[in-house]
Steps between C-alpha positions, in 0.01 A plus 500: 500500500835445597661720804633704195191510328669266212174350300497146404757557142696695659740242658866492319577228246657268733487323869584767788435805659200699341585794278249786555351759241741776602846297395757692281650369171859516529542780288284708728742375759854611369262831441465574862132466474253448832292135507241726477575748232585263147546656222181518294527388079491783275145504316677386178663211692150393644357507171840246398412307791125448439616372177769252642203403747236385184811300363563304848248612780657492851419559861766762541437812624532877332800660603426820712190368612546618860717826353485809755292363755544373864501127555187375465346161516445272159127563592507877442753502265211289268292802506731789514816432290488558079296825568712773354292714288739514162562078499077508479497787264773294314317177489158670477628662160648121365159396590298729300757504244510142416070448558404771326743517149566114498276256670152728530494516114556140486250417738233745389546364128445087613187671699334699252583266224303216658199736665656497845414820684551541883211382791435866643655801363775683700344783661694801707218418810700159498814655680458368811494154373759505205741727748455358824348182523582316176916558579478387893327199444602406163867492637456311821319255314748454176826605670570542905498115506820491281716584770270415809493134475421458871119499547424623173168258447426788771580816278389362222162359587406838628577697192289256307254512661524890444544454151174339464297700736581814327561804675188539720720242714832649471517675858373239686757261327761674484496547918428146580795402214723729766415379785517133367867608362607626827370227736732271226768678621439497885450100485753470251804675629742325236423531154824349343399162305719171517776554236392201305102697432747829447634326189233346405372842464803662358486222244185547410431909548525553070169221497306670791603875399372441137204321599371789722548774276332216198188525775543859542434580126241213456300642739424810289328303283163548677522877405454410163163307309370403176689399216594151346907527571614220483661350845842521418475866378349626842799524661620754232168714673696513803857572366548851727370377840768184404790720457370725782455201679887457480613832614286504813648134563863575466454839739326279752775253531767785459366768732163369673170507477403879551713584182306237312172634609601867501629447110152304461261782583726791322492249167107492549453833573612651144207356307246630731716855526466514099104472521453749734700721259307362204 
């Protein structure tokens, strides 16, 4: 981390003094606004700018994201900002809405067309897993590397090997992943990269950012079995954790990693609160 607690993407556009997470657009300025109090997007305007951000995917920040709280360090600020309760009502409900009367039917028509019916059933005993586990480790390993280039071969090694483990492992994991994370940051005091990597990765953020939510989505395929689909058509199996995929993506690069995570496990708790009803 950087004595601001600026991550690695969060250096400004050109050469020179760092920028940190907390700097004001100038409108905010003429405003009279704090460096610590930006005015946060209306939910209307967030749902304009998650649209601008699948037409041209960028490193930029979500305005607000540090709005009404002390200064805090880049580090916190990845766990705490994007947190209000209506923005993940508001997203929650664009979720469902989208999955369930668009994509779902899609999906579950390619599936049941071509005999493809899920590994395990989804069972209400599965909460801890679907809730808890799945969302943590699911986004550390698909999306806190996107803006924490520095050491993350580190991050993302250890939510693999999560992944894999299942969630016997989680605990264990998830505490040595921590303590790896911070000892990073004690021996690496600096986090900034060289401007030429920064561009490289600017340049190339639209490739990586639709590449990790590509994996996210393919890796729901081993929930599902059976069947003679056709390769190409598998994908279409997968359509809602794709465009879920997406959302989660764009609030991790706009807010930080605890909104992605926090939208994650409300998303994944619906199905399992409409079985328990059912």
């Amino acid at each position: 981390m950087t004595p601001g607690g600026q991550d690695g993407a969060d250096q400004d556009q050109a050469p020179g003094p760092r920028v940190s997470d907390r700097r004001l657009d100038p409108a905010d300025t003429q405003a009279g606004k704090s460096p610590t109090t930006p005015g946060r997007l209306s939910l209307w305007r967030e749902l304009g700018d998650f649209l601008a951000f699948l037409k041209h995917p960028t490193l930029r920040r979500g305005a607000g994201r540090l709005a009404g709280r002390v200064p805090v360090s880049g580090a916190a600020a990845e766990w705490t900002s994007g947190l209000a309760l209506s923005r993940l009502l508001f997203w929650l409900v664009v979720l469902w809405t989208v999955n369930f009367m668009v994509l779902g039917p899609l999906a579950v028509g390619v599936a049941d067309g071509n005999g493809v019916e899920r590994v395990r059933p989804l069972l209400p005993s599965q909460w801890p897993y679907v809730v808890l586990w799945a969302p943590l480790v699911e986004e550390m390993l698909f999306r806190f590397w996107l803006r924490r280039p520095p050491g993350w071969p580190l991050y993302t090694l250890m939510a693999a090997a999560a992944f894999l483990l299942g969630p016997g492992w989680w605990l264990a994991l998830i505490v040595v992943s921590l303590g790896a994370w911070r000892l990073v940051q004690v021996l690496q005091p600096t986090q900034a990269l060289p401007w030429a990597r920064l561009r490289r990765l600017r340049r190339r953020f639209p490739i990586y950012l639709h590449l990790s939510v590509l994996a996210f989505a393919l890796g729901h395929l081993g929930n599902y079995q059976g069947g003679d689909t056709a390769w190409w058509l598998l994908p279409l199996v997968v359509l809602p954790q794709w465009f879920t995929g997406l959302v989660l993506a764009w609030m991790r690069v706009r807010q930080g990693i605890g909104a992605a995570i926090a939208m994650h496990a409300g998303f994944n708790s619906l199905p399992l609160f409409l079985l328990y009803l059912y």
